[in-house]
Wavefront OBJ file of the C-alpha trace (Angstrom):
o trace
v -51.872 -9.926 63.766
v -50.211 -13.564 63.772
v -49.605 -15.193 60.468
v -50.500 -11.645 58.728
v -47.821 -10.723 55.913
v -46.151 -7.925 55.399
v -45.304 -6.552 52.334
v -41.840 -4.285 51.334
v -40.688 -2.632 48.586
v -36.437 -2.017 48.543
v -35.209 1.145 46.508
v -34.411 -1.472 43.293
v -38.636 -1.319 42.909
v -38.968 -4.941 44.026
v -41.725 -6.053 46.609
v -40.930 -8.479 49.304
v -42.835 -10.365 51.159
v -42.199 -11.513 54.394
v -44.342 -13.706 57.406
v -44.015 -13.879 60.853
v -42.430 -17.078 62.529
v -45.165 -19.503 63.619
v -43.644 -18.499 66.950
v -46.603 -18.207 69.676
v -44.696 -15.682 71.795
v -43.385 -13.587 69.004
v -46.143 -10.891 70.619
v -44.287 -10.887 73.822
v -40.943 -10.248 72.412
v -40.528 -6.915 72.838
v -41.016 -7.207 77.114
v -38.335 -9.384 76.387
v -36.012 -7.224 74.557
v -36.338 -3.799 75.506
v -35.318 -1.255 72.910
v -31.653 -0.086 72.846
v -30.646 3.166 74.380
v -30.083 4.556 71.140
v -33.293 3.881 69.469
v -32.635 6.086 66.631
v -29.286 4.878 65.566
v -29.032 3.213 61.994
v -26.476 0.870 63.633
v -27.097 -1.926 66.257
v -25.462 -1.681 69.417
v -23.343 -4.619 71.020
v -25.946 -4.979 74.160
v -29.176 -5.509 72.068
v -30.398 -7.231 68.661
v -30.547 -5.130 65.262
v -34.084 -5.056 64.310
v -33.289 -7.756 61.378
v -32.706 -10.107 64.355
v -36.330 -9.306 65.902
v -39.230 -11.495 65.096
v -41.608 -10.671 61.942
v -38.660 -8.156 60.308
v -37.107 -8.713 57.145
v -33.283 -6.941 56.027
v -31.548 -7.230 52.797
v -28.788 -8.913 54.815
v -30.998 -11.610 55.228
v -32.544 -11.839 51.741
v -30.492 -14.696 50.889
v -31.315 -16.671 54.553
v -34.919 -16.402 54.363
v -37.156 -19.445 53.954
v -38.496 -19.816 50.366
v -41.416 -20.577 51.805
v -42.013 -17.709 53.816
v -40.641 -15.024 51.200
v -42.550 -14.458 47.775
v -40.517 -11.770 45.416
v -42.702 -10.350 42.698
v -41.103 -7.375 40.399
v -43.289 -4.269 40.388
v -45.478 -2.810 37.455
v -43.154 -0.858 34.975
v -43.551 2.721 34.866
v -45.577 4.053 31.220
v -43.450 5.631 29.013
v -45.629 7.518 26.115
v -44.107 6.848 22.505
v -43.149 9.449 20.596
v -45.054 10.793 17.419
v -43.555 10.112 14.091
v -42.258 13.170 12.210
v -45.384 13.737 10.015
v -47.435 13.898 13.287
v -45.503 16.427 15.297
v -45.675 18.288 11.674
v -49.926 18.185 11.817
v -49.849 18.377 15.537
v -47.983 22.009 15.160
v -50.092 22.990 12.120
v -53.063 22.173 13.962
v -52.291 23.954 17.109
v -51.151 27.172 15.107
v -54.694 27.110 13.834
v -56.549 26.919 17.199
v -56.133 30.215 18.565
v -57.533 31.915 16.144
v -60.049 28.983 15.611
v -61.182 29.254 19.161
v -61.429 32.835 19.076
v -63.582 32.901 15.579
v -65.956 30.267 17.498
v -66.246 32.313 20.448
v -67.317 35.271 18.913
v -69.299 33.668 16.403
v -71.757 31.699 19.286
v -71.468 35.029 21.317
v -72.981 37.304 18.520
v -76.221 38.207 17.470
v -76.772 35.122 14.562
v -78.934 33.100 13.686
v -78.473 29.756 14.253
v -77.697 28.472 10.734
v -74.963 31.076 10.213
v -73.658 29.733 13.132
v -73.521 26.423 12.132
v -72.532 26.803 8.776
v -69.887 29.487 9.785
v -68.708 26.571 12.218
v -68.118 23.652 9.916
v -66.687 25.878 7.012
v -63.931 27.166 10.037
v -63.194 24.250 11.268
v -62.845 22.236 7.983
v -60.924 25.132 6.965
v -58.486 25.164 9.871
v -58.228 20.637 9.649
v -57.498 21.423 5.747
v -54.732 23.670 6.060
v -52.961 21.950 8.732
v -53.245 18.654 6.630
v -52.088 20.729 3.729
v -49.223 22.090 5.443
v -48.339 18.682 6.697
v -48.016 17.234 2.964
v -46.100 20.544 2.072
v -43.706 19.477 4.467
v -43.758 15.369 4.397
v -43.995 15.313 0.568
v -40.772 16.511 -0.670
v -38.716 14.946 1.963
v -40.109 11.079 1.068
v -39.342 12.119 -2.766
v -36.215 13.067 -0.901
v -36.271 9.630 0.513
v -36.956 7.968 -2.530
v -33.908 9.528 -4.351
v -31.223 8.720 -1.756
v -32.809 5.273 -1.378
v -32.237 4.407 -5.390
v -28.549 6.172 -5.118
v -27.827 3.326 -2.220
v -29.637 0.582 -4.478
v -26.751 1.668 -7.310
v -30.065 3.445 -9.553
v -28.553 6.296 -10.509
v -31.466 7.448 -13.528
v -33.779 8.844 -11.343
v -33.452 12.478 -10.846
v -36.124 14.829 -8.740
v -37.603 18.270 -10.338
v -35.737 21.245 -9.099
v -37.668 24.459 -8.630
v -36.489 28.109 -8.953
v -32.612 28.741 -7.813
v -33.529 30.913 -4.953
v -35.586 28.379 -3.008
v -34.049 26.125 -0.221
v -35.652 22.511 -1.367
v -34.616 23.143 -5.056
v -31.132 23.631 -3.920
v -31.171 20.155 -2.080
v -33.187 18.342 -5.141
v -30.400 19.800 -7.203
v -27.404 18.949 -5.335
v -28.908 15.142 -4.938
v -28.981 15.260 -8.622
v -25.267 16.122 -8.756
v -24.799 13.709 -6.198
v -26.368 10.826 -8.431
v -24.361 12.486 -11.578
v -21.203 12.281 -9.601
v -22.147 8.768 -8.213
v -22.756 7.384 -11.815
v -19.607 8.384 -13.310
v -17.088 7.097 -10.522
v -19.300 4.017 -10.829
v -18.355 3.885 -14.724
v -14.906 4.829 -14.293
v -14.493 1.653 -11.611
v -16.556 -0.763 -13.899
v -14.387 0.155 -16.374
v -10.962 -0.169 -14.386
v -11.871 -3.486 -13.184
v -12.900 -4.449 -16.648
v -9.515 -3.437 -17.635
v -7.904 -5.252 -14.519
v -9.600 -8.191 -15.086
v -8.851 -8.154 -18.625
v -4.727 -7.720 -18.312
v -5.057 -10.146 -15.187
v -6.333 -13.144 -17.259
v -3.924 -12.243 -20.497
v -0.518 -12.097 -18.804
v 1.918 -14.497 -18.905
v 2.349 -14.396 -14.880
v 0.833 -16.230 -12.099
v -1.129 -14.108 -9.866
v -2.569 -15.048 -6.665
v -4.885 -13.411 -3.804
v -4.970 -14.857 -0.126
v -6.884 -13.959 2.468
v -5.642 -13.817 6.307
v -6.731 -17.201 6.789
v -4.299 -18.166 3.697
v -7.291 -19.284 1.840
v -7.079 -18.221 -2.236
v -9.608 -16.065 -3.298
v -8.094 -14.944 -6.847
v -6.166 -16.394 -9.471
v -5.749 -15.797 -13.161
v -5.414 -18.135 -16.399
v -1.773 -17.884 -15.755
v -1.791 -19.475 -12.467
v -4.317 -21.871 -13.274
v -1.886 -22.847 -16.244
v 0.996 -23.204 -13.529
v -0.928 -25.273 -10.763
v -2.746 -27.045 -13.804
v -6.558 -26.905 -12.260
v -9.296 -24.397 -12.798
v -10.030 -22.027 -10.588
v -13.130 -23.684 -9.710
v -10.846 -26.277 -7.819
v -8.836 -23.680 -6.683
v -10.871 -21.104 -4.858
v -11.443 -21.570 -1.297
v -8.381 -24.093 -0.760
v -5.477 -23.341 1.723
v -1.836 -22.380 0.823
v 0.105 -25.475 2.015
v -2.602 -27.461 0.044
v -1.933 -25.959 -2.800
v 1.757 -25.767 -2.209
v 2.330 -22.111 -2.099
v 2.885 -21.415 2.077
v 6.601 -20.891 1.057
v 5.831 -18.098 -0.446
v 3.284 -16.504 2.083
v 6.811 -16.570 4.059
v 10.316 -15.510 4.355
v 11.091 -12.284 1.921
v 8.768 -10.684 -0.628
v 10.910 -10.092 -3.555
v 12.810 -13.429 -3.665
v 13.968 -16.348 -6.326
v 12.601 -19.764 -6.377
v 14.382 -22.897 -7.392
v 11.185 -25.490 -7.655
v 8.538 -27.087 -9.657
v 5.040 -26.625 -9.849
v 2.627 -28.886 -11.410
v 1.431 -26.677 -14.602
v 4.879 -26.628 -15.676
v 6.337 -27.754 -19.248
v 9.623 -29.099 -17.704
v 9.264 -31.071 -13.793
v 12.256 -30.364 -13.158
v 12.857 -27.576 -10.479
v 12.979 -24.109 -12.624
v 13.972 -20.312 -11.481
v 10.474 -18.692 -10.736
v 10.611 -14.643 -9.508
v 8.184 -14.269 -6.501
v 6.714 -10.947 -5.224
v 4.811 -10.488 -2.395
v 2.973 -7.495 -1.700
v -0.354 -6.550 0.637
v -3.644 -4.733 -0.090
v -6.617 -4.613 1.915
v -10.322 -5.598 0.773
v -13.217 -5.250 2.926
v -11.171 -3.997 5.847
v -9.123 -7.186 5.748
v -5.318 -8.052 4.990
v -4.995 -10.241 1.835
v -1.763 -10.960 0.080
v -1.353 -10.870 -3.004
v 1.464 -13.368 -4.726
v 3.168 -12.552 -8.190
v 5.064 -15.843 -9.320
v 6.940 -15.424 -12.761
v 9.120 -18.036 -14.867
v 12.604 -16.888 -15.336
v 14.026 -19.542 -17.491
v 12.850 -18.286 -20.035
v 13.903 -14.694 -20.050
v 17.356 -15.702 -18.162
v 18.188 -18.315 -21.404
v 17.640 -15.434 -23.833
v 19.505 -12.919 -21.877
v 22.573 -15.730 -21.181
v 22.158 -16.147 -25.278
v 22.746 -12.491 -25.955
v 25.349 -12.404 -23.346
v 27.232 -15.096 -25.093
v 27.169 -13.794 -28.560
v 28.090 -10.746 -27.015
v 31.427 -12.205 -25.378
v 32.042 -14.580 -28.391
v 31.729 -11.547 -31.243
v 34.080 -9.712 -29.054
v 36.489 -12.592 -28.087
v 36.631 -13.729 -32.299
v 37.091 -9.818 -32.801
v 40.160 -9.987 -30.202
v 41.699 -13.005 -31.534
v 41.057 -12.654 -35.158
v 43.236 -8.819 -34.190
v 45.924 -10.599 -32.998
v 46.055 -13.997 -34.830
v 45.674 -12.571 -38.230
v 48.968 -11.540 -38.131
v 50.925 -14.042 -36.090
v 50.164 -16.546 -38.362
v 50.568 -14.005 -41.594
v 54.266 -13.280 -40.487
v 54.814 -17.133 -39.158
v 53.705 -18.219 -43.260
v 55.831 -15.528 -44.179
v 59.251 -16.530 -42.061
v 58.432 -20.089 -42.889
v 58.824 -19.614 -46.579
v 61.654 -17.407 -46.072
v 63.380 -20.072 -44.025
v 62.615 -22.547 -46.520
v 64.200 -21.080 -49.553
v 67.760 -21.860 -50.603
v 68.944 -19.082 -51.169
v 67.804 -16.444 -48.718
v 68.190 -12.708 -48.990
v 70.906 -10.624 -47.404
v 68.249 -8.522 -44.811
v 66.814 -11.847 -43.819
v 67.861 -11.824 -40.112
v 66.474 -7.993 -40.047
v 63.257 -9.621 -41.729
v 63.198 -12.724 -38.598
v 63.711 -10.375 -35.951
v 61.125 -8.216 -37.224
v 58.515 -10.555 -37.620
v 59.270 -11.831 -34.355
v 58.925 -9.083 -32.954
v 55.234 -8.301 -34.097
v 54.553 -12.306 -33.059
v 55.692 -11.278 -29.678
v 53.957 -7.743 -29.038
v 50.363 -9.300 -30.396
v 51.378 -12.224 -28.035
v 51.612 -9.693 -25.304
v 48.487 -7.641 -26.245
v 46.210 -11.075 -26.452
v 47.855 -11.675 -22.847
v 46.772 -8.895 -21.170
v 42.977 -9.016 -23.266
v 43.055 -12.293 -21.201
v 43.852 -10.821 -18.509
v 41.633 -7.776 -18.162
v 38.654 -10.428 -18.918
v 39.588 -12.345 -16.236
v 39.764 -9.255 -13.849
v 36.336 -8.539 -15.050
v 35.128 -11.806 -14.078
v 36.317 -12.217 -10.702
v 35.826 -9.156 -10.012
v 35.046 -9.505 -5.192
v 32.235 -8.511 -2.880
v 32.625 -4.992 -2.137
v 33.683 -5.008 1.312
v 31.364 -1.605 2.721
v 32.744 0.380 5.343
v 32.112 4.260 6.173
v 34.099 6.427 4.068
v 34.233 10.078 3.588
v 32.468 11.112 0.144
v 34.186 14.170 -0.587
v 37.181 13.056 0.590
v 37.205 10.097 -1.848
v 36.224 12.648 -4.621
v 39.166 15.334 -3.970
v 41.930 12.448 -3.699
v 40.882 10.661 -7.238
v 40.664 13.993 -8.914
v 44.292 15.208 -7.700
v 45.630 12.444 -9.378
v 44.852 13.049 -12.738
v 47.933 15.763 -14.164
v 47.555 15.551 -17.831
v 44.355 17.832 -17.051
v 43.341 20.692 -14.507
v 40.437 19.179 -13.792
v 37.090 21.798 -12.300
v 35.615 20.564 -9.297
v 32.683 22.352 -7.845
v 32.216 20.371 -4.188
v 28.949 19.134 -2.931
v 28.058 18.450 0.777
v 29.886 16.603 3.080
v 28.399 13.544 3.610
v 29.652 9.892 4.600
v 28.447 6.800 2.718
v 29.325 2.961 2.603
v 31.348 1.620 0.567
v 34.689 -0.660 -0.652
v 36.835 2.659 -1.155
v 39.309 0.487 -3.388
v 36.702 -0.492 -6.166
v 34.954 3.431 -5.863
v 38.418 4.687 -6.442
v 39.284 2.395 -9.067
v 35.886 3.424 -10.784
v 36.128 7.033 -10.756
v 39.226 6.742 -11.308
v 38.528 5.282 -14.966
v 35.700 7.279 -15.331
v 37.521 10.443 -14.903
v 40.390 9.039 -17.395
v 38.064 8.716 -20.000
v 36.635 12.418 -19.669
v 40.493 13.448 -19.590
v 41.016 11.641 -22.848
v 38.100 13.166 -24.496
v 39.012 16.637 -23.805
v 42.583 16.389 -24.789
v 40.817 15.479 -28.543
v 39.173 18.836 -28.883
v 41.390 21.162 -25.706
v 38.167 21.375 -23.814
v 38.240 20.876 -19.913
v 36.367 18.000 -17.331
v 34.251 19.163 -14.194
v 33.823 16.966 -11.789
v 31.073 17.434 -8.802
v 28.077 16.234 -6.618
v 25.003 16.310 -4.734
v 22.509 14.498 -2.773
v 19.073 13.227 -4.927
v 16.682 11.889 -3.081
v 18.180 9.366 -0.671
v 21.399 8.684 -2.954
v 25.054 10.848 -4.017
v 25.149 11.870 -7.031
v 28.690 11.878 -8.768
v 29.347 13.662 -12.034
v 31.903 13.566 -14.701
v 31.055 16.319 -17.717
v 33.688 16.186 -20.521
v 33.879 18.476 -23.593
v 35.031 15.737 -25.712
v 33.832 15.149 -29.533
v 31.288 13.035 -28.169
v 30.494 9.450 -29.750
v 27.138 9.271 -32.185
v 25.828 5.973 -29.984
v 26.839 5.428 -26.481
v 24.368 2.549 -26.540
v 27.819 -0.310 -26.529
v 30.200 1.692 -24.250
v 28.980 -0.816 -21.355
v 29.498 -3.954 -23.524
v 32.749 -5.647 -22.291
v 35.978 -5.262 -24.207
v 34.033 -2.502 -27.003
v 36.405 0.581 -27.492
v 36.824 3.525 -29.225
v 39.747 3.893 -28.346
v 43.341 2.737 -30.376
v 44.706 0.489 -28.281
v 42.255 0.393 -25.214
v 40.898 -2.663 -23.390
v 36.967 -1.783 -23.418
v 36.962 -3.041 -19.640
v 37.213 -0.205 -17.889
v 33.415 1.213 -18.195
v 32.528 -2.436 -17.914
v 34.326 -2.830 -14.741
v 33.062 0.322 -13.424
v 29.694 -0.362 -13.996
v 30.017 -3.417 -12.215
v 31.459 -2.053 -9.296
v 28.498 0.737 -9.130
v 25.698 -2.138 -9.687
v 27.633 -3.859 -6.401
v 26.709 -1.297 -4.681
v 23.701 -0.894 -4.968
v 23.514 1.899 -7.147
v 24.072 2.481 -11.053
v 26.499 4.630 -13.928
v 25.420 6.387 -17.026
v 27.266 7.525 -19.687
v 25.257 9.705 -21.813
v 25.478 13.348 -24.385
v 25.308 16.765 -21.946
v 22.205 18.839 -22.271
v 24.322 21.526 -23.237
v 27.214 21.848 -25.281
v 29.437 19.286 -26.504
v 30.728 16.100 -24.899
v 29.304 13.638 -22.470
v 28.156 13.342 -18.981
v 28.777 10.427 -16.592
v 26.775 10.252 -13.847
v 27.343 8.033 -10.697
v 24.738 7.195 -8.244
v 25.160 5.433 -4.960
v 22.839 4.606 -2.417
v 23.539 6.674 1.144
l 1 2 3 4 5 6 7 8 9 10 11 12 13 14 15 16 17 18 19 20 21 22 23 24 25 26 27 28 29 30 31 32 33 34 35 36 37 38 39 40 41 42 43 44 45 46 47 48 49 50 51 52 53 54 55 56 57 58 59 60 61 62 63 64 65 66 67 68 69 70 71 72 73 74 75 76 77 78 79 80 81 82 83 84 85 86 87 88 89 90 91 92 93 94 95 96 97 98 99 100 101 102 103 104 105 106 107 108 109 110 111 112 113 114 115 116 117 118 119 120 121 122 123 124 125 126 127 128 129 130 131 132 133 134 135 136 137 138 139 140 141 142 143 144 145 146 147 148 149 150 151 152 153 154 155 156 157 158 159 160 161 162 163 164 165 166 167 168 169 170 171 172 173 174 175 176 177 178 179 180 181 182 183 184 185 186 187 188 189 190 191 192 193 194 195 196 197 198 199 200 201 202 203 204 205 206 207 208 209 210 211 212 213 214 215 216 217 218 219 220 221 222 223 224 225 226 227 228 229 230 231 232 233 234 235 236 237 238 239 240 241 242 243 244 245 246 247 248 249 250 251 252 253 254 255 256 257 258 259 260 261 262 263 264 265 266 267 268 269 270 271 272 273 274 275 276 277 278 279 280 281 282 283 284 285 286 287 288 289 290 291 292 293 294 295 296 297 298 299 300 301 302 303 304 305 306 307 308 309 310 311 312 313 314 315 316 317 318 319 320 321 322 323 324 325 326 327 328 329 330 331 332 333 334 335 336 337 338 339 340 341 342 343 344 345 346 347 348 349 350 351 352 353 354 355 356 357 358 359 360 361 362 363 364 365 366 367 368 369 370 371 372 373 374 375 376 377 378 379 380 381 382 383 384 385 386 387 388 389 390 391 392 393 394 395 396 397 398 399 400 401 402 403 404 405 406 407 408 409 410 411 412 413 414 415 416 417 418 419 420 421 422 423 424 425 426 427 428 429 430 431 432 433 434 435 436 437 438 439 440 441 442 443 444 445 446 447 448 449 450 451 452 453 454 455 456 457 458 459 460 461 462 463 464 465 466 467 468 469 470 471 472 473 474 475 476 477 478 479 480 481 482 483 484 485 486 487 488 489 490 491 492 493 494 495 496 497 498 499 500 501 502 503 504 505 506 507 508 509 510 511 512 513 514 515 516 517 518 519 520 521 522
């Protein structure tokens, strides 16, 4: 009928409402536009109107054309969804239904037999409270031990680990889980201990050391320092926490390389002028996050003592040198001086000049080339690194010794990077030395290698006399030897540390002699 509305529901569950056009010949308009020939065809054909296009019908492809005022949209009543029962109630619902056949069945027979009316009633009640007891009973049977369950786990999370639950007999299911919560908790409680005690100890050699230690987060903001590096930036950590690198002018060294020497000043320090600081940098993760953790260390201090050492070292030795070859200059110059000055002079005094010259010049000549060697020691180049062939190298510096047939058990072949002038020269005096040993006693030298780990492994096994401390065979210009220079281990060792690797001298494990072992990095 006109100005009726009509009401829709699409397949989303949401009701339209649509009304006629306040058209007066709306009722005429299907004379007007006789149906299609395909009545029954989802599509519209070219030669007539879809049916949204007729009067008083609504279509989706419309829904956003339609006059607010002729279109209400109202959502639909949601469908009911029952809740679920807790856990204890599906527990009493099943007890009570396992009851109720034979509950029902009891009844029935009971009201269907031949009894009174009082035994029916009092059979009744005692049934049914007997059946509503049991299931209840079963249902704390059931609920009871898993809340004391509950209970237990809930105090392990809270960090109570005291509490422990009853077990029952071994061969029953519930006292094997209240039994391995208790282990649980036991476990718990001692890993608990054994981390309060590790970060008591961390805490304690963190604020006793003598080095800076700081903890940034990804944001660069400090969440941990020590004494130490409240000492160096001179402010508590109160004033500390929370602030940004560059404010507290450490960004440097959130950058560049981890392991790294810094020429600078900080404001904690003794001295304001700059100072050699080591720097590490390392990463470690806390709460799922990156933090960096900054180790900053004053070298001045431990550089001046080792620069001290080094120079009594060099001056003992140099004093020891000189006093070995001035002694006796100036013994024989007194000497000729007082033979030149007499009147009368002896008939062998030319043979007595000529002699004493002679020692003036060979010490001359042996204080010469102690200069020398110490000034090959100290200008000592860069290795230049280029591939060489190990056991190549090895072979060719071994053939050259003759005074000894020297054993050489070969390793792998294997090519590694290095100046092949200064490895020569160092194996070279390496394997000299063993040669001299063994000459002492007529033992023999073996020379060999292999591959540890990621570096070649050279060694040179003597069976010399041995020395009773091998402790100074590295110190420059110390030797055992009559008439040697004491550079050559020196030297050699500074060629290995070039490198990149390192040379021991030190006794064999078995027999006599001693074992020099070179490593370099492949």
């Amino acid at each position: 009928m006109p100005g009726s509305i009509k009401t829709q529901s699409d397949s989303n569950g949401i009701a339209i409402v649509s009304a006629p056009p306040d058209n007066p010949q709306s009722s005429t308009s299907k004379e007007r536009n006789p149906p299609s020939d395909t009545p029954h065809s989802p599509l519209p054909t070219p030669n007539s109107p879809s049916r949204a296009q007729q009067p008083g019908h609504f279509s989706i492809l419309q829904y956003a054309q339609v006059d607010e005022q002729n279109v209400r949209v109202k959502p639909l009543p949601r469908a009911f969804h029952p809740q679920s029962l807790n856990y204890d109630q599906r527990v009493l619902l099943l007890a009570f239904f396992t009851g109720l056949p034979g509950a029902v069945v009891g009844l029935i027979l009971l009201w269907k037999g031949a009894f009174d009316t009082k035994t029916q009633w009092t059979l009744t009640v005692f049934i049914v409270t007997f059946w509503l007891g049991c299931a209840i009973a079963l249902r704390e049977r059931v609920v009871t031990p898993l809340q004391t369950l509950s209970n237990l786990l809930a105090a392990l999370r809270e960090g109570d680990y005291s509490i422990r639950g009853r077990a029952t007999k071994k061969d029953d299911p519930l006292g094997d889980v209240v039994r391995e919560v208790n282990a649980l908790g036991s476990t718990l409680r001692t890993q608990r201990l054994g981390a309060m005690e590790a970060a008591a100890l961390a805490r304690t050699v963190m604020a006793e050391i003598e080095v800076a230690v700081f903890a940034f987060d990804g944001e660069r903001k400090l969440r941990l320092v020590n004494r130490a590096g409240e000492r160096l930036l001179d402010r508590p950590a109160e004033q500390l926490l929370g602030r940004g690198a560059e404010e507290l002018g450490l960004d440097d060294c959130l950058e560049g390389e981890a392991t790294r020497t810094l020429q600078r000043s900080f404001p904690g320090a003794l001295v304001r002028e700059p100072k050699r600081w080591g720097m590490r940098r390392s990463t470690f993760r806390q709460d799922g996050r990156a933090h960096h953790l900054i180790v900053i260390a004053d070298l001045s201090r431990a550089l001046r003592e080792e620069e001290r050492m080094a120079w009594q070292r060099l001056v003992r030795v140099l004093g020891h040198e000189l006093n070995n070859s001035l002694a006796p200059i100036k013994s024989i110059a007194g000497s000729l001086e007082s033979l030149m000055a007499r009147a009368e002079r002896p008939s062998d005094w030319e043979e007595d000049l000529q002699r004493g010259l002679s020692i003036i010049s060979s010490r001359s000549e042996a204080l010469n080339r102690f200069m020398t060697a110490y000034a090959q020691l100290a200008k000592l180049p860069r290795p230049e690194l280029q591939p060489m062939d190990a056991g190549a190298w090895i072979r060719r510096v071994t053939s050259l010794e003759m005074r000894l047939k020297i054993e050489l058990i070969a390793g792998p072949e294997l090519t590694i990077k290095g100046d092949q002038d200064q490895l020569e020269q160092l194996l070279i005096n390496v394997i000299r030395n063993a040669v001299d040993a063994s000459l002492e006693t007529g033992g023999g030298a073996l020379v060999t290698w292999r591959v540890n780990n990621s570096f070649l492994e050279v060694s040179v096994e003597d069976e010399g006399p041995g020395l009773p401390n091998t402790s100074n065979l590295f110190v420059p210009f110390f030797t055992t030897k009559p008439g040697g220079s004491g550079i050559g281990l020196a030297l050699s060792r500074q060629i290995a540390e070039g490198h990149g690797g390192m040379l021991t001298l030190e006794h064999r494990a078995s027999g006599r002699g001693l074992e020099a072992r070179l490593r370099l990095p492949l």
